[in-house]
C-alpha positions in Angstrom: -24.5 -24.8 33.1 -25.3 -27.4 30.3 -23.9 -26.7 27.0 -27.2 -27.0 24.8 -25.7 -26.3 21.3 -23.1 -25.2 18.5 -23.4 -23.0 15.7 -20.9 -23.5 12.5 -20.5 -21.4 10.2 -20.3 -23.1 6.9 -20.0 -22.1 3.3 -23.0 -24.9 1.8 -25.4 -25.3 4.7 -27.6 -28.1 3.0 -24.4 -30.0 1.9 -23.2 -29.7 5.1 -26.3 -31.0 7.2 -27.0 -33.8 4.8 -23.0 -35.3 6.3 -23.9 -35.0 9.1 -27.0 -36.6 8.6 -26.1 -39.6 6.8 -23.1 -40.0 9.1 -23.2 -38.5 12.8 -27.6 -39.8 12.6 -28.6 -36.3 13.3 -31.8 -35.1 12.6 -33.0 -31.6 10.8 -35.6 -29.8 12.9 -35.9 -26.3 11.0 -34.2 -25.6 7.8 -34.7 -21.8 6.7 -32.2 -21.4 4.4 -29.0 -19.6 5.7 -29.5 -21.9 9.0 -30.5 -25.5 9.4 -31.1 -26.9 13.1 -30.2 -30.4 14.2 -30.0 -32.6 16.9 -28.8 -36.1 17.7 -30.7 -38.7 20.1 -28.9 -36.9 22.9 -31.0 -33.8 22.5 -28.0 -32.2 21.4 -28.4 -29.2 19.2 -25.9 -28.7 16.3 -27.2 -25.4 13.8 -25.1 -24.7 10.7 -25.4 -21.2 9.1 -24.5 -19.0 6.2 -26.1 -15.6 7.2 -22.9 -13.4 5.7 -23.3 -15.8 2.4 -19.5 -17.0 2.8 -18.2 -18.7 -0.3 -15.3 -19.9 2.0 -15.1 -20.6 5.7 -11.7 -21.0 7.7 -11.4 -22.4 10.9 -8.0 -21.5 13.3 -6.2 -23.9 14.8 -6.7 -26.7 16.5 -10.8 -26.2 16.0 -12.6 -28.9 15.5 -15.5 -31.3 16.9 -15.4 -34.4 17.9 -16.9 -37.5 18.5 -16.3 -40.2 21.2 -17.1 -44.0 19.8 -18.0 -47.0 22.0 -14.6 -49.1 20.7 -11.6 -48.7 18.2 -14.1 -50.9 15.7 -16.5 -48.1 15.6 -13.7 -45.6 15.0 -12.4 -48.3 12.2 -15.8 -48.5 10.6 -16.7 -45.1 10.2 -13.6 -44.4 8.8 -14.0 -47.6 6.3 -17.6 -45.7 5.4 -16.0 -42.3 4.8 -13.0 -43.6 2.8 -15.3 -45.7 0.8 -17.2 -42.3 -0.2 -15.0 -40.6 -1.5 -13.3 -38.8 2.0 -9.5 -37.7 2.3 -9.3 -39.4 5.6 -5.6 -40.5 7.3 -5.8 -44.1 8.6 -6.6 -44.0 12.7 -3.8 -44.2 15.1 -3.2 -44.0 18.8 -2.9 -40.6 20.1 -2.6 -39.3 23.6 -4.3 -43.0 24.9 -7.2 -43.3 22.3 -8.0 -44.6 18.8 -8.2 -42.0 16.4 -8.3 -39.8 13.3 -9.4 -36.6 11.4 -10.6 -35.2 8.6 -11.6 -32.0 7.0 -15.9 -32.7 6.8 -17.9 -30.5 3.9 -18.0 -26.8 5.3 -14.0 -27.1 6.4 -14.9 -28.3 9.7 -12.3 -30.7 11.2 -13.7 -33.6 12.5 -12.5 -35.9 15.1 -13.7 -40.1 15.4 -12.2 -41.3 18.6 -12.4 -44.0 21.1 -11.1 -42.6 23.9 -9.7 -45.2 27.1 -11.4 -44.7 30.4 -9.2 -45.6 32.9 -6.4 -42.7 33.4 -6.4 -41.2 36.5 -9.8 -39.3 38.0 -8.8 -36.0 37.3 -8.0 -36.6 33.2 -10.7 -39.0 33.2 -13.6 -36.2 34.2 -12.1 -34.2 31.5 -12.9 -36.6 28.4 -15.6 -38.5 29.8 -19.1 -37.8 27.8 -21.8 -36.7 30.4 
C-alpha cells in the first residue's frame, strides 16, 4: 500500500507552505485557509493544517521529515541556502553512513537534508532507499 501523503499540523500554515515552497520546490494545489495542499514532482502530497487554530505546535521525539539528496554537495548547498537566510542550522556531519543535518523548519517541524550511501548490505539498503 503506497503512502500517498502527510498532514502537519502547524501553527502559520501560509508561512509554513511558502518554506517549503521556496526550498523543498513543492507546489500549492488548494489553499483554504486552515489547510494548504502540496505536492512535489513525485506526486507526493504534503497538506499543512491549523483546524484547532494552534498558536504553538510541538512535535515528540525523534519526529521529523526528511529528505534524501543526490550527493553530500546537495546536502552542503541547501544548508549554505538556509544558513544564508537567516536559519539556525548545525553544520552537516556523518551520521549512521550518510551526510547530514537538521533543523527546526517554520511550524516546529524538524527537518532532515541527507545524502544517504547506497551500498550497505540488502536488507538496510531496502530500508532507506527512496522508491
Amino acid at each position: 500500500m503506497p503512502l500517498n501523503h502527510i498532514n502537519l499540523t502547524v501553527p502559520e500554515v501560509a508561512r509554513t507552505r511558502e518554506f517549503f515552497e521556496t526550498y523543498f520546490g513543492f507546489r500549492c494545489i488548494a489553499d483554504r485557509g486552515p489547510i494548504a495542499v502540496l505536492t512535489d514532482d513525485a506526486g507526493f502530497v504534503l497538506t499543512l493544517s491549523n483546524f484547532e487554530r494552534a498558536t504553538s505546535v510541538e512535535y515528540p521525539g525523534a519526529f521529523h521529515i526528511g529528505f534524501i539528496q543526490e550527493s553530500r554537495e546537495k546536502v552542503d548547498e541547501i544548508h549554505a541556502r538556509l544558513k544564508a537566510d537567516g536559519f539556525d542550522v548545525e553544520a552537516p556531519r556523518q551520521y549512521h553512513g550518510s551526510w547530514t543535518f537538521y533543523f527546526k523548519a517554520p511550524g516546529g517541524v524538524t527537518v532532515e537534508i541527507q545524502h544517504m550511501r547506497m551500498d550497505f548490505p540488502e536488507k538496510s539498503a531496502a530500508i532507506t532507499r527512496p522508491v
